[in-house]
C-alpha positions in Angstrom: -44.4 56.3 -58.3 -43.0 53.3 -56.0 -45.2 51.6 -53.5 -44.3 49.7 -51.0 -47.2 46.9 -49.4 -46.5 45.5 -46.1 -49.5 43.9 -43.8 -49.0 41.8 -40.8 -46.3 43.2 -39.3 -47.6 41.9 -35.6 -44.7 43.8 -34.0 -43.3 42.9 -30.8 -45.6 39.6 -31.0 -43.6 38.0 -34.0 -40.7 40.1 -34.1 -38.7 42.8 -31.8 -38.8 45.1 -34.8 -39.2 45.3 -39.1 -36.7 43.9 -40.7 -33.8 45.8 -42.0 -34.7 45.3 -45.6 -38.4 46.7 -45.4 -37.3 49.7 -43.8 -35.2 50.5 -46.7 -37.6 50.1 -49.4 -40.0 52.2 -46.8 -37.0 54.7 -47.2 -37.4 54.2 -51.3 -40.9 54.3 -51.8 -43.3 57.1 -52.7 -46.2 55.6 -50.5 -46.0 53.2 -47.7 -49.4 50.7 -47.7 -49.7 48.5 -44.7 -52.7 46.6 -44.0 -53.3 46.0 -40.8 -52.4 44.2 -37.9 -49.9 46.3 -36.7 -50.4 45.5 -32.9 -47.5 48.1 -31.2 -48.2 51.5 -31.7 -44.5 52.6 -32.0 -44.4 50.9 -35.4 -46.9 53.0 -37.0 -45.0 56.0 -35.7 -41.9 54.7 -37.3 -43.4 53.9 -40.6 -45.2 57.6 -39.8 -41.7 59.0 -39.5 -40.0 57.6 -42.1 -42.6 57.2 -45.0 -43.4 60.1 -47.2 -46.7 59.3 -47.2 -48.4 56.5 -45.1 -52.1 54.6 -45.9 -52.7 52.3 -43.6 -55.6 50.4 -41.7 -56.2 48.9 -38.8 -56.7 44.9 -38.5 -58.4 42.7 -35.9 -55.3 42.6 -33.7 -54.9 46.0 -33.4 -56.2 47.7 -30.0 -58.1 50.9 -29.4 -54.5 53.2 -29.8 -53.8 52.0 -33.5 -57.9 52.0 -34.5 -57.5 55.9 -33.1 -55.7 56.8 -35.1 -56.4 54.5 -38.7 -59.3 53.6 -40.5 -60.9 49.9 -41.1 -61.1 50.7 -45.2 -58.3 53.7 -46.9 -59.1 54.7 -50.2 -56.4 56.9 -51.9 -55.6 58.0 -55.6 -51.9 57.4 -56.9 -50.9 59.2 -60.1 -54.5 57.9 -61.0 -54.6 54.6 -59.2 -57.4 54.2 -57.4 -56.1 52.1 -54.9 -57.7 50.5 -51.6 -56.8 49.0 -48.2 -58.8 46.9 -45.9 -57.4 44.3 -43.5 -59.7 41.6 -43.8 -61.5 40.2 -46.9 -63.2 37.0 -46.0 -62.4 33.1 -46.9 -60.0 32.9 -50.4 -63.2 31.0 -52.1 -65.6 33.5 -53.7 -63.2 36.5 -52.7 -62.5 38.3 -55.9 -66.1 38.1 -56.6 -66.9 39.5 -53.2 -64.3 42.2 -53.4 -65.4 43.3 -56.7 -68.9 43.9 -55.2 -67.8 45.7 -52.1 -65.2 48.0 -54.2 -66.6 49.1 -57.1 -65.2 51.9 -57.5 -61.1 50.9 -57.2 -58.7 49.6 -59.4 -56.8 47.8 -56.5 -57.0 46.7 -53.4 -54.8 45.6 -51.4 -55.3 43.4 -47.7 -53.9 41.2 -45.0 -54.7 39.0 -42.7 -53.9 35.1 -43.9 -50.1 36.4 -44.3 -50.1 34.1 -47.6 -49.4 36.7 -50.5 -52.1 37.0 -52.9 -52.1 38.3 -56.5 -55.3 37.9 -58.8 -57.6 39.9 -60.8 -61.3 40.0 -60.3 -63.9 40.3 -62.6 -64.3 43.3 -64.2 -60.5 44.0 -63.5 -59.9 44.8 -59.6 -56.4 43.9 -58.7 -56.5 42.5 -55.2 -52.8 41.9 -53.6 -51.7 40.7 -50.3 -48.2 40.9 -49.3 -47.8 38.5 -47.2 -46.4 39.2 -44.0 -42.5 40.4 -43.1 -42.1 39.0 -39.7 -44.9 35.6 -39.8 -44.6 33.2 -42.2 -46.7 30.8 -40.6 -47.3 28.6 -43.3 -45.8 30.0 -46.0 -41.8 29.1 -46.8 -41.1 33.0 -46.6 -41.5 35.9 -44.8 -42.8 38.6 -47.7 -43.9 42.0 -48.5 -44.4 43.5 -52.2 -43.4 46.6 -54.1 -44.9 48.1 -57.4 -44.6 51.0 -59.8 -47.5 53.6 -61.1 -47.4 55.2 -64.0 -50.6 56.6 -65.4 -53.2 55.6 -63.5 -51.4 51.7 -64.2 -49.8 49.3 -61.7 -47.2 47.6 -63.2 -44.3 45.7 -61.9 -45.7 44.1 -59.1 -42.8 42.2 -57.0 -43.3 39.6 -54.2 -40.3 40.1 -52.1 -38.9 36.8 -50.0 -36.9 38.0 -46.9 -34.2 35.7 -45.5 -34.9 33.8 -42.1 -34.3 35.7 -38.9 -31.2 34.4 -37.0 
């Protein structure tokens, strides 16, 4: 099973629209995860259209439209996985530790927010990803986004993707 993890997409605000390259591997995955901050409604109904199967959340700069029609915290099984989504997970000092507390019962969980991609394991073995963001770099050299591969109950092959400056 492929995933695709997008968060931050901040569409029109950062860009007119997602980049050519994310939409195909929306177009390649199995599920679609995006994590918030969204802010246009008309990119969740293209990632709606286009994904076979979309978990997404809402993030703080997403109005009352998008947090309508998403959840602050997804939890979803994938071919075993028990994966999560939450936009916001708090300062990066003391987070796996936190997130470990809050989710108990996940094997991953992936979030936004700081658009700087994130890939550790927390005590007692929660994976906790970020994927950066495809359209804000802000500090980062790189506008990102990451895929993956389940296989029984397993993520495996976790990939940061860089995409190449807008012109």
């Amino acid at each position: 099973m492929r995933l695709l993890l997008t968060a931050d997409t901040h569409v029109p605000a950062r860009a007119r629209e997602l980049p050519a390259p994310l939409l195909a591997e929306v177009d390649a995955a199995d599920v679609v995860v995006h994590a918030g901050d969204w802010v246009d409604v008309a990119t969740l109904d293209v990632l709606e259209a286009r994904a076979r199967r979309l978990v997404g959340v809402f993030g703080n700069n997403d109005g009352p439209q998008l947090r309508a029609r998403l959840q602050e915290v997804a939890r979803v099984e994938c071919d075993g996985l028990r994966l999560g989504v939450v936009h916001e997970t708090g300062p990066a000092q003391g987070r796996e530790r936190r997130c470990a507390d809050r989710f108990p019962d996940l094997d991953v969980l992936v979030f936004g927010h700081s658009h700087i991609p994130w890939d550790t394991t927390a005590p007692g073995g929660l994976r906790l990803l970020n994927p950066g963001s495809p359209t804000d770099r802000r500090r980062q050299p790189h506008c990102t986004y990451m895929t993956a591969e389940v296989a029984g109950g397993r993520l495996i092959d976790v990939r940061l993707h860089r995409l190449p400056p807008r012109t």
